[in-house]
C-alpha positions in Angstrom: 0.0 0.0 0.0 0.8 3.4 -0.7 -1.0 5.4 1.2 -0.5 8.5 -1.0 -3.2 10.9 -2.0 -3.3 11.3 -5.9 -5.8 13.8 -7.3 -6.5 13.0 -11.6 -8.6 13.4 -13.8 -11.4 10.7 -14.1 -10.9 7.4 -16.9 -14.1 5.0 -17.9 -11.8 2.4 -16.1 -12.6 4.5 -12.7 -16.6 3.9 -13.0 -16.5 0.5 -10.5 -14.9 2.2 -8.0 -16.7 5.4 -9.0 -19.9 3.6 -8.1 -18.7 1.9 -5.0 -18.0 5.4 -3.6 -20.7 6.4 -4.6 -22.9 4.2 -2.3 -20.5 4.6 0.5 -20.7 8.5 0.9 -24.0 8.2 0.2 -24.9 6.9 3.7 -22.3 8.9 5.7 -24.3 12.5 4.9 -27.3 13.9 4.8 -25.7 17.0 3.0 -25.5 13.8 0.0 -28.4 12.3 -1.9 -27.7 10.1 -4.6 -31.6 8.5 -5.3 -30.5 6.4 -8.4 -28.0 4.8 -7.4 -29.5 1.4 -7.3 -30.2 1.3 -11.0 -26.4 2.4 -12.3 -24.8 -0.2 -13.7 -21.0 -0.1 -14.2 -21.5 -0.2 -17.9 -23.4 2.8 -17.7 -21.2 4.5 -15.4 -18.1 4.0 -18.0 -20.0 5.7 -20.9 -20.5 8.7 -18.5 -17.0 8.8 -17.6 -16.1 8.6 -21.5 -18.5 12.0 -22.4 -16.9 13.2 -19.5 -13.9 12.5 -20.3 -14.2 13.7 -23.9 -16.0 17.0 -23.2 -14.6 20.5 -23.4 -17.5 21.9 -20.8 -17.4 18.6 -18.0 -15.0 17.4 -15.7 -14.8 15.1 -12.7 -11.6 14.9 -11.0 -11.2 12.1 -8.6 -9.0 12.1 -5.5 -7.2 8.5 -4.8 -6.1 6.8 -1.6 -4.7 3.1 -1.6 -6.1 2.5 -4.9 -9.8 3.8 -3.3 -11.9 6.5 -4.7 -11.7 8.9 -1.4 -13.4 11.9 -3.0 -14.3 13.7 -6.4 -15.2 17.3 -7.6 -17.4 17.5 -10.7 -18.0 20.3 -13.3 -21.6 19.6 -14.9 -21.7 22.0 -18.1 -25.7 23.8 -17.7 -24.6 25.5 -21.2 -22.2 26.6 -23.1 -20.8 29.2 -20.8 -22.1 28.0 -17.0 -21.6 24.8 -15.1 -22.5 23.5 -11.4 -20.0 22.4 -9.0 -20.4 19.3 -7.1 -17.9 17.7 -4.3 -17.9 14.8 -2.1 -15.4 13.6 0.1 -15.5 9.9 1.9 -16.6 11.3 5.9 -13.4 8.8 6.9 -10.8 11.9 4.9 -13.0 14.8 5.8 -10.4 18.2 7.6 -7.8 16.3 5.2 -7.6 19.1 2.6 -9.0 17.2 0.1 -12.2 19.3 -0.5 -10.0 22.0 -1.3 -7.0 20.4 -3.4 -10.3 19.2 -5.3 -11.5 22.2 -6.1 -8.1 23.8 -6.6 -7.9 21.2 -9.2 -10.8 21.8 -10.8 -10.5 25.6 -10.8 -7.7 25.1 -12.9 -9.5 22.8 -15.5 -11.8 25.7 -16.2 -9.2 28.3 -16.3 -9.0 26.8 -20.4 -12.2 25.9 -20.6 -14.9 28.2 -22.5 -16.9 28.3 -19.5 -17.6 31.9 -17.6 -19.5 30.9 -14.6 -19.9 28.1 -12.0 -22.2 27.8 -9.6 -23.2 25.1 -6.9 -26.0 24.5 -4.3 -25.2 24.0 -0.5 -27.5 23.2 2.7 -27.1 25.9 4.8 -27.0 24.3 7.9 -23.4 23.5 6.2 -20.9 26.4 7.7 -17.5 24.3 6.5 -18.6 23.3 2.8 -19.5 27.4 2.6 -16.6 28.4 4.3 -14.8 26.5 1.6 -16.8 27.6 -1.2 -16.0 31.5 0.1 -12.2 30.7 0.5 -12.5 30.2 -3.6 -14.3 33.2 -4.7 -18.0 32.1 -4.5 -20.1 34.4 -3.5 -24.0 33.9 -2.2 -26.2 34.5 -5.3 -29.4 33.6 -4.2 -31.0 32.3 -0.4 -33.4 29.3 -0.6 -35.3 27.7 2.4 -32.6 25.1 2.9 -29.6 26.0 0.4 -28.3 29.0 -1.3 -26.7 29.5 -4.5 -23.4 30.6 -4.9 -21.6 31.1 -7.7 -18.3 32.2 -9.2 -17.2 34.2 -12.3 -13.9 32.3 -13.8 
């Protein structure tokens, strides 16, 4: 074992342990909902990762520990000049870093990308994921009930 944290760009060979992380993080949060998770097949999860990978507008960068999927940051193209944001990090890494190298990362992607704008959604009753978003430039765009929108120009 390694135990070395590598942070890359996701592969269509990364969608079974994509999908086993997945369904782990997915009961360690209630800031997480994944609802379809039961029906994605590792087939299916590979053709994602290959538009991903292929796109000039989407990203997911993954962040590796001992071989394991430990956490991933996603850029999900709206149009052809906005995206949304998504992180997760395995609760068993969490005040690691690795939320922010992710982003870090990812930040970087869309420096030479054609997007302008990203934006994410986050609970509100979630103080560190905004703290983190705020340390990058986002800024609250609009207040729901639950979450607010922040967004960032790039």
């Amino acid at each position: 074992m390694s135990e070395e944290l590598t942070l890359r760009e996701s592969i269509p060979n990364d969608a079974s342990k994509l999908i086993n992380f997945l369904k782990k993080v997915s009961q360690q949060s209630d800031f997480i909902i994944f609802e379809d998770l039961k029906d994605l097949t590792v087939d299916n999860e590979r053709e994602s990762l290959d538009a991903i990978y292929q796109s000039k507008v989407d990203e997911l960068m993954v962040a590796i520990f001992d071989e394991d999927i430990i956490g991933y940051c996603r850029i999900e193209a709206k149009d052809d000049e906005q995206a949304e944001l998504g992180i997760v990090v395995d609760k068993d890494f969490w005040n690691n870093g690795i939320g922010s190298y992710l982003i870090e990362d990812i930040l970087d992607w869309v420096k030479s990308s054609p997007l302008k704008k990203i934006f994410l959604e986050v609970y509100k009753n979630n103080p560190v994921a905004i703290h983190i978003y705020q340390k990058y430039g986002f800024a609250t765009e609009l207040t729901k009930d639950k979450t607010l929108i922040m967004s960032k120009m790039v």
